[in-house]
C-alpha positions as CSV (number, residue, x, y, z in Angstrom):
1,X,11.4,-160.6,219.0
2,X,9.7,-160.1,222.5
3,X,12.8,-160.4,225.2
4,X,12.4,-162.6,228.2
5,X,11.6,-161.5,231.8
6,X,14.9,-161.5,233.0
7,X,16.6,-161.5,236.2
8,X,18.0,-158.6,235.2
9,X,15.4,-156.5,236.2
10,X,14.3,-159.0,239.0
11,X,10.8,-160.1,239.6
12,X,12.1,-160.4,242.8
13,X,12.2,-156.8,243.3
14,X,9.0,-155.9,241.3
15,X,7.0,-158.6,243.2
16,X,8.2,-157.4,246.8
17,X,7.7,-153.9,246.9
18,X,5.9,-153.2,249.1
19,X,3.0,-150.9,247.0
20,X,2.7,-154.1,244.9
21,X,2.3,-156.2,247.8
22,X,-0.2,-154.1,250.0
23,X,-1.9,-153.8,245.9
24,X,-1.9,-157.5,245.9
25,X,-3.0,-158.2,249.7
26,X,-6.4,-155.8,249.3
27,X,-7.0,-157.8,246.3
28,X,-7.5,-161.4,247.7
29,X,-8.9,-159.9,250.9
30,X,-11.8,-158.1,249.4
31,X,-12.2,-161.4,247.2
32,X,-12.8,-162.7,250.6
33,X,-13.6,-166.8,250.2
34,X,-12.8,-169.2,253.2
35,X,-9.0,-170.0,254.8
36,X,-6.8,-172.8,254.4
37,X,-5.5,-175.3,256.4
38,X,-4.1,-172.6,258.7
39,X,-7.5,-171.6,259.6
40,X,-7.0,-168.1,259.6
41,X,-10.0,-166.2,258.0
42,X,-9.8,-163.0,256.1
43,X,-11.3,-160.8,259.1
44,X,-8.6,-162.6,261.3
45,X,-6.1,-161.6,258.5
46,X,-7.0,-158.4,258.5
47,X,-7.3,-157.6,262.3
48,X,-3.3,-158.5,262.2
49,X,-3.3,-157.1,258.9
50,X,0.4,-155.3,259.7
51,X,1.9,-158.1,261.7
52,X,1.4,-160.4,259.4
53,X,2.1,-158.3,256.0
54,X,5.6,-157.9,257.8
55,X,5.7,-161.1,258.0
56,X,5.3,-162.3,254.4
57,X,7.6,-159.6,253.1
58,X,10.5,-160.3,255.4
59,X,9.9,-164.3,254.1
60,X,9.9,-163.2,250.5
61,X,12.7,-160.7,250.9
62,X,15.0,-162.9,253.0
63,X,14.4,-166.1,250.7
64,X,12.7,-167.7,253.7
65,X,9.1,-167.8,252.4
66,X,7.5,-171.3,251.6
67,X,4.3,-172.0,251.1
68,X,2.0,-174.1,252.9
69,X,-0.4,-177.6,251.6
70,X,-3.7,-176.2,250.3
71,X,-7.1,-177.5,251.7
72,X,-9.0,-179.6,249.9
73,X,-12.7,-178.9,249.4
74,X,-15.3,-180.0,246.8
75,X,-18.2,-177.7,244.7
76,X,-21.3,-178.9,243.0
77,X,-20.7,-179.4,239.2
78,X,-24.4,-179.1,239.4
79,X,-24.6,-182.7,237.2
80,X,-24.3,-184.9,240.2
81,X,-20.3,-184.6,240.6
82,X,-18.2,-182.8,242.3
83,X,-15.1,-180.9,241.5
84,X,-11.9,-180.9,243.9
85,X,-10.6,-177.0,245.1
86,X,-7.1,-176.8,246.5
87,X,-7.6,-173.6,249.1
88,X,-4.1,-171.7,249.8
89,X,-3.7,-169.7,253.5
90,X,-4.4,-166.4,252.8
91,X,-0.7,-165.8,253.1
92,X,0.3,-167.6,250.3
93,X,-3.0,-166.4,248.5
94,X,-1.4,-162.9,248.5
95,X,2.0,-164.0,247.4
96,X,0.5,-165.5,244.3
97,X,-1.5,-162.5,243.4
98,X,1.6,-160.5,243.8
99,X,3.5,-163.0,241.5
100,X,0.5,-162.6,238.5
101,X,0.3,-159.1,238.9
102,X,3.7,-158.5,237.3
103,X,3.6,-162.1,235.1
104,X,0.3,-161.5,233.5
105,X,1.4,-158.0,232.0
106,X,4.5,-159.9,230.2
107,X,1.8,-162.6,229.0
108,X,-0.7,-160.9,227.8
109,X,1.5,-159.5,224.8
110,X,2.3,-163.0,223.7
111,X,-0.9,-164.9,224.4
112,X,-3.1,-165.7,221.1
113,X,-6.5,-164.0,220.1
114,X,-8.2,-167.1,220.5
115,X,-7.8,-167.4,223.9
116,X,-10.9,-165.7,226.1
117,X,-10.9,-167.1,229.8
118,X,-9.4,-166.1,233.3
119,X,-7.9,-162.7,230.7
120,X,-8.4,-158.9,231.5
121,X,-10.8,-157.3,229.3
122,X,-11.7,-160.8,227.7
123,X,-15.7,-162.4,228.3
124,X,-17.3,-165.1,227.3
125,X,-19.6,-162.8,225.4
126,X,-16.6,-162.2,223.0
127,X,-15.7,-166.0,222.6
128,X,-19.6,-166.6,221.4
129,X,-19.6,-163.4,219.4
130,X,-15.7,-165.1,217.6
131,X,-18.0,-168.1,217.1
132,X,-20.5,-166.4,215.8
133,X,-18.3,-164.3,213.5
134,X,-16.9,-167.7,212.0
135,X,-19.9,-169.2,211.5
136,X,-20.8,-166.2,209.3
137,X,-17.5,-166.7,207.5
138,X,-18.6,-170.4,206.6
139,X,-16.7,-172.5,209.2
140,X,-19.9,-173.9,209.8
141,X,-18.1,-177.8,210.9
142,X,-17.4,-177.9,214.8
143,X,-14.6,-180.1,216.6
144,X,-15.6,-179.8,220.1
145,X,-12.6,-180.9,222.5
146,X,-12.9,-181.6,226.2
147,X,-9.4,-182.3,227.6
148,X,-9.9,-185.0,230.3
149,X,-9.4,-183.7,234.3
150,X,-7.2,-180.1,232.8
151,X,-6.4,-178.7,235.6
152,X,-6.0,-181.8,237.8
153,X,-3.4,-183.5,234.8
154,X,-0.8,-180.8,234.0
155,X,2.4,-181.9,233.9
156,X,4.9,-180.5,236.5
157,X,7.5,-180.4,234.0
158,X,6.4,-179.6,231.1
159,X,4.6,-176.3,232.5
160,X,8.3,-175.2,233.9
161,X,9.5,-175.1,230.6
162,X,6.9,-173.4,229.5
163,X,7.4,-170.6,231.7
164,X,11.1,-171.1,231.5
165,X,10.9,-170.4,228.2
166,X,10.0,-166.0,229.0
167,X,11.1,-166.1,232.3
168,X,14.9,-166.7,233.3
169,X,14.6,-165.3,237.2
170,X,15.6,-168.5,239.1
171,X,13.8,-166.8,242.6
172,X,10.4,-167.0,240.5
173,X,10.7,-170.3,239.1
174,X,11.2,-171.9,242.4
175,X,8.6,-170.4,243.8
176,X,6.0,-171.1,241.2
177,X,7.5,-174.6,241.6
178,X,6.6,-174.6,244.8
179,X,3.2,-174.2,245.0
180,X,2.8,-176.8,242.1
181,X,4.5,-179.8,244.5
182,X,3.7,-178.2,248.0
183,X,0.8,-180.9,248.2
184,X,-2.9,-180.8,249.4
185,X,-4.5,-181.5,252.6
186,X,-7.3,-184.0,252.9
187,X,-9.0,-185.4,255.8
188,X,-6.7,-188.8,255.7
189,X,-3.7,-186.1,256.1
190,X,-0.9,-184.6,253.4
191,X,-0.8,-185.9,250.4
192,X,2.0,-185.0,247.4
193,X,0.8,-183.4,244.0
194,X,2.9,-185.0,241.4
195,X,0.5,-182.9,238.7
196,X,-1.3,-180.4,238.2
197,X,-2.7,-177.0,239.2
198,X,-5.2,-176.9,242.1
199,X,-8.5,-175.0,240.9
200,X,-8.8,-172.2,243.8
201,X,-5.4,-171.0,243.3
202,X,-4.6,-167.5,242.7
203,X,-2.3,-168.3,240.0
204,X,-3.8,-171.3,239.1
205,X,-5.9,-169.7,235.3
206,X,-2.5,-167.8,235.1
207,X,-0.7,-170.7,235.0
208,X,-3.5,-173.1,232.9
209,X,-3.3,-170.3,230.1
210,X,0.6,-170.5,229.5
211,X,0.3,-174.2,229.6
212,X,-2.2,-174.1,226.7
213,X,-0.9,-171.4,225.1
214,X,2.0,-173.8,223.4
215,X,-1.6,-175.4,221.6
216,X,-2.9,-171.9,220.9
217,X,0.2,-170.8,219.1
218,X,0.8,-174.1,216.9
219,X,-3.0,-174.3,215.7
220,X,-3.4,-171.0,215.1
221,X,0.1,-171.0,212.4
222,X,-1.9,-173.5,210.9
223,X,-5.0,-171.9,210.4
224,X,-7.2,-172.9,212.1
225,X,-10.1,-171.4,213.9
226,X,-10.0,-172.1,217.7
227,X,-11.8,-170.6,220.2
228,X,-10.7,-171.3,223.6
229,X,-11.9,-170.6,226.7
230,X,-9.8,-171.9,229.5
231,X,-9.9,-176.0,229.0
232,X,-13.2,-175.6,226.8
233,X,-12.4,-174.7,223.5
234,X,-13.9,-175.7,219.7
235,X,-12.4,-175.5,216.2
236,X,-14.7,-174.4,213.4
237,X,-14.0,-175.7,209.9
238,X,-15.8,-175.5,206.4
239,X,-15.9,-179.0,206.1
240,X,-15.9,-182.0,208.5
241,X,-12.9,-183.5,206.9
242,X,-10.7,-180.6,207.8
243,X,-12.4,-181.0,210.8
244,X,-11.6,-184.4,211.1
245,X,-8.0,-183.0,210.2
246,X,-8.1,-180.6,213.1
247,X,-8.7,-183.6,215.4
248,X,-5.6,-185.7,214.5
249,X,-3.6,-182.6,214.9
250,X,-5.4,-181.2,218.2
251,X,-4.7,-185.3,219.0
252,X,-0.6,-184.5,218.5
253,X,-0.3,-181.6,220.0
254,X,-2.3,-182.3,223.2
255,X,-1.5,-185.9,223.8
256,X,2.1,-186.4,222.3
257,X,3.4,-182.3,223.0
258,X,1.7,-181.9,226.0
259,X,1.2,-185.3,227.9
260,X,-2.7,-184.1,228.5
261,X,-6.0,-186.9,227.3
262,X,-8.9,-185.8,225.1
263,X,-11.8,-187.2,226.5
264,X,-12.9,-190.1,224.3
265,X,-16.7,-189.7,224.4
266,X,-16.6,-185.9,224.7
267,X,-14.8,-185.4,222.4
268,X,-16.7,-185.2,218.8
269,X,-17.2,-183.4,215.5
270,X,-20.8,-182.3,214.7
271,X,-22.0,-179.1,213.4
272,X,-24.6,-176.3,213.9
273,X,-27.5,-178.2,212.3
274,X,-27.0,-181.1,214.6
275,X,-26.2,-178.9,217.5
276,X,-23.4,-178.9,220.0
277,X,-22.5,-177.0,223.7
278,X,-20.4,-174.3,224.4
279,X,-20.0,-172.1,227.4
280,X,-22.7,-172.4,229.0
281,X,-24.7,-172.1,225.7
282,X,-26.8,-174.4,223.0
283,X,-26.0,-174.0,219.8
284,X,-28.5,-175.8,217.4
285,X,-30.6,-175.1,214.3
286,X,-28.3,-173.2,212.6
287,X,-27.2,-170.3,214.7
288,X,-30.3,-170.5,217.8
289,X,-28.3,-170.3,220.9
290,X,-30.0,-171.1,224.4
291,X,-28.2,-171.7,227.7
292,X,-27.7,-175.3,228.6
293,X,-30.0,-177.7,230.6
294,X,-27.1,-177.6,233.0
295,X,-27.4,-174.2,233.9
296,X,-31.1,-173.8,233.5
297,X,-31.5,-176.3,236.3
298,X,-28.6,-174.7,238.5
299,X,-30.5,-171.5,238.2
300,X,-33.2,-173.0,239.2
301,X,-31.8,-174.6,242.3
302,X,-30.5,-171.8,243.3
303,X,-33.8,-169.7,243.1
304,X,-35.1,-172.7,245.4
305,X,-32.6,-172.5,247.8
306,X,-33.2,-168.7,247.8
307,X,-37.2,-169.0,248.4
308,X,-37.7,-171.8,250.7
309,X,-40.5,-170.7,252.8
310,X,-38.5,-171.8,256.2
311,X,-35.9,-169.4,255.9
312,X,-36.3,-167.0,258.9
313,X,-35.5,-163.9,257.0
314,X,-37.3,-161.4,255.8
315,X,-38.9,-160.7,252.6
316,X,-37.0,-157.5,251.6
317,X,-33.7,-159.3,252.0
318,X,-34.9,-162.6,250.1
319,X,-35.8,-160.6,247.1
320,X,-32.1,-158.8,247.3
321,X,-30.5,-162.3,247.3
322,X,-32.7,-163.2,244.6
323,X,-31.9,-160.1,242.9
324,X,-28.4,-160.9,243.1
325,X,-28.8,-164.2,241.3
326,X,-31.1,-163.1,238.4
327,X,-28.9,-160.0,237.7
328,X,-26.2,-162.9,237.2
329,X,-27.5,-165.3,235.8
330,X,-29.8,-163.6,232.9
331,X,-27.0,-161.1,231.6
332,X,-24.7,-164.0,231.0
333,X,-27.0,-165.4,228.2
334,X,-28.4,-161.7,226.6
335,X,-26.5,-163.1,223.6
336,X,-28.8,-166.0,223.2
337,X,-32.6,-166.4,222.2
338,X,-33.7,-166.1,225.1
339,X,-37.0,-163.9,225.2
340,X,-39.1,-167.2,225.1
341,X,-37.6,-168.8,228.3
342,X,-36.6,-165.6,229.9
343,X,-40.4,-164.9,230.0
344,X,-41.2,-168.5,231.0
345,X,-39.0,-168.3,234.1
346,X,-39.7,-165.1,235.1
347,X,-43.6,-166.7,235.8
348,X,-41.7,-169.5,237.6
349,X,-40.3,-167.1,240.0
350,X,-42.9,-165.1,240.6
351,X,-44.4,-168.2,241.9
352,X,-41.9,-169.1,244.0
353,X,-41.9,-165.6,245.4
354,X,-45.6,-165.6,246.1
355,X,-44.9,-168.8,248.2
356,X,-42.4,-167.9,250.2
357,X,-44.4,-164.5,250.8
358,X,-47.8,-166.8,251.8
359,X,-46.0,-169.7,252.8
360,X,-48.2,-172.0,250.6
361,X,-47.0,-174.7,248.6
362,X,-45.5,-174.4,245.7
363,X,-48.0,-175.9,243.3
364,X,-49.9,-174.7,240.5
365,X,-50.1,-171.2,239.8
366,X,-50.5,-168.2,242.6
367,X,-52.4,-165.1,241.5
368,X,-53.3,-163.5,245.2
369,X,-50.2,-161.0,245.0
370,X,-50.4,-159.3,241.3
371,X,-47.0,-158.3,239.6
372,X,-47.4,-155.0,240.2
373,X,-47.0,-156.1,244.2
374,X,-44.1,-157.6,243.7
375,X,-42.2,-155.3,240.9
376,X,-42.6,-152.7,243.9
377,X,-41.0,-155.3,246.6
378,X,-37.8,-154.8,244.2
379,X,-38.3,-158.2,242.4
380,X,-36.3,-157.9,238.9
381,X,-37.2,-159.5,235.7
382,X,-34.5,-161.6,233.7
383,X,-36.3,-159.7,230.8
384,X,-35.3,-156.3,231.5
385,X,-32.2,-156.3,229.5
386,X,-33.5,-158.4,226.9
387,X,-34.0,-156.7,223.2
């Protein structure tokens, strides 16, 4: 039996050296991202770097440190809504990556194979390739589960316990406490968070994986085959009334164990003939796999945004941007069946890139600059990785 963390070797004292910290500190600063309600930036940060490093290890050390409301912002979904991020100062940005530094090594030996997001060394290449690797085995029935506003509805208490449960050092739990109730910023003023994790916290996947992980470990005693990725996770089955089974109990455990809602209409049981979603892919016709319409268009909107012909910039440094985003985009889905689209879009961009370059419009097809032109401005292909 795994033995807690324990105050008797103090997180306290792991958390606070001062090689962890100044580990922890380069870490969220060459993140980068924008500052919280403070509205000190991560050059500013930096410029003061020593001042202010002092300054967060004498509040740590002296039991004096407390953090401050996070800023609220909102990103695209990329469907039309938008999803709230709670943004911590960069001070207390670096105090949480100290914190799951040393809490992640203790978690990782007790989190469950099924669990593939926000994990070192875990992608979501390996979730589709588990799903794949089921499928093969027969579990060809799918419960897809979409817990209702995750991150936004965990339960204060219940997440405590949770971490209570390895973790005895009082100094930690109050401090992990405290950035769960410290509150959020808005433009009407402070507002209290009675639940919940903010998405933009350090700690924040940290935290959303122990919460789940009380679901991981109870499904997986039972059998079943769960592949979970963050809040997004499936169960495979070899027939749709153990699937239907695996609902009731994913119902229990969720709702009644761990005060969390499945989504009513997103929540169904289907199965690869009929199709079904899954990070970011479509799986449908037995085992054809495409990304989502989702992404397709956010890829696409970005590429837009990218090849406007008003941007005042020139064409060397549009095509590294661009670069940046195909590179991204197109090795997240080398798993998929791809080739045909891949192809497709790569045509689509050429056009766009051809537009920007004569500043025409972007109608129809534009043959004046041949490939060849523009494979030697740099321009990648999302087919070069392909097989």
């Amino acid at each position: 039996m795994k033995k807690k963390i324990s105050s008797l070797y103090s997180i306290k004292d792991l958390v606070t050296k001062k090689r962890h910290l100044h580990c922890a500190a380069q870490k969220v600063l060459n993140n980068g991202g924008c500052g919280g309600i403070d509205g000190v930036e991560v050059e500013e940060f930096r410029e003061n770097y020593t001042k202010n490093m002092s300054a967060l290890y004498r509040q740590l050390t002296e039991d004096r440190y407390e953090p401050q409301p996070v800023l609220r912002t909102y990103i695209s979904k990329g469907n039309g809504e938008q999803r709230p991020l709670g943004i911590p100062v960069i001070k207390d940005r670096i105090a949480q990556q100290a914190v799951k530094q040393i809490l992640e090594i203790h978690f990782e030996e007790i989190f469950c194979d099924c669990s593939y997001g926000f994990r070192p060394n875990r992608s979501t290449e390996d979730a589709i390739k588990k799903v794949e690797e089921y499928k093969e085995q027969g579990y060809n029935w799918v419960l897809d589960a979409d817990v209702k506003s995750y991150f936004d509805t965990i339960d204060h208490e219940i997440l405590m316990e949770l971490i209570a449960e390895e973790v005895s050092d009082g100094w930690i739990l109050d401090i992990i406490r405290s950035w769960l109730t410290i509150g959020v910023m808005t433009e009407q003023g402070r507002e209290e968070t009675t639940e919940g994790t903010p998405q933009g916290g350090v700690i924040s996947p940290l935290l959303a994986n122990i919460y789940l992980h009380h679901f991981d470990k109870k499904m997986t005693r039972r059998g079943y085959k769960i592949v979970r990725f963050a809040d997004d996770f499936i169960i495979m089955a070899k027939s749709k009334a153990k699937a239907e089974r695996a609902l009731e109990v994913t119902r229990q455990i969720i709702e009644n164990e761990l005060n969390l809602r499945l989504h009513p209409r997103k929540t169904v049981i289907t199965n690869f003939d009929d199709g079904f979603k899954f990070l970011e892919f479509r799986f449908y016709n037995g085992d054809y796999k495409m990304p989502k319409e989702s992404s397709i268009k956010s890829f696409k909107d970005k590429v837009r945004k990218k090849t406007k012909r008003n941007r005042s910039i020139g064409v060397a440094v549009m095509i590294d941007e661009l670069n940046l985003i195909i590179r991204g985009w197109g090795n997240s889905f080398l798993l998929g069946n791809v080739k045909g689209l891949y192809k497709k879009l790569d045509g689509w961009i050429r056009m766009r890139v051809r537009c920007f370059i004569e500043g025409k419009k972007a109608k129809g097809q534009n043959y004046r600059l041949p490939n060849k032109i523009l494979r030697d401005l740099g321009l990648e292909s999302l087919l070069t990785d392909v097989l």
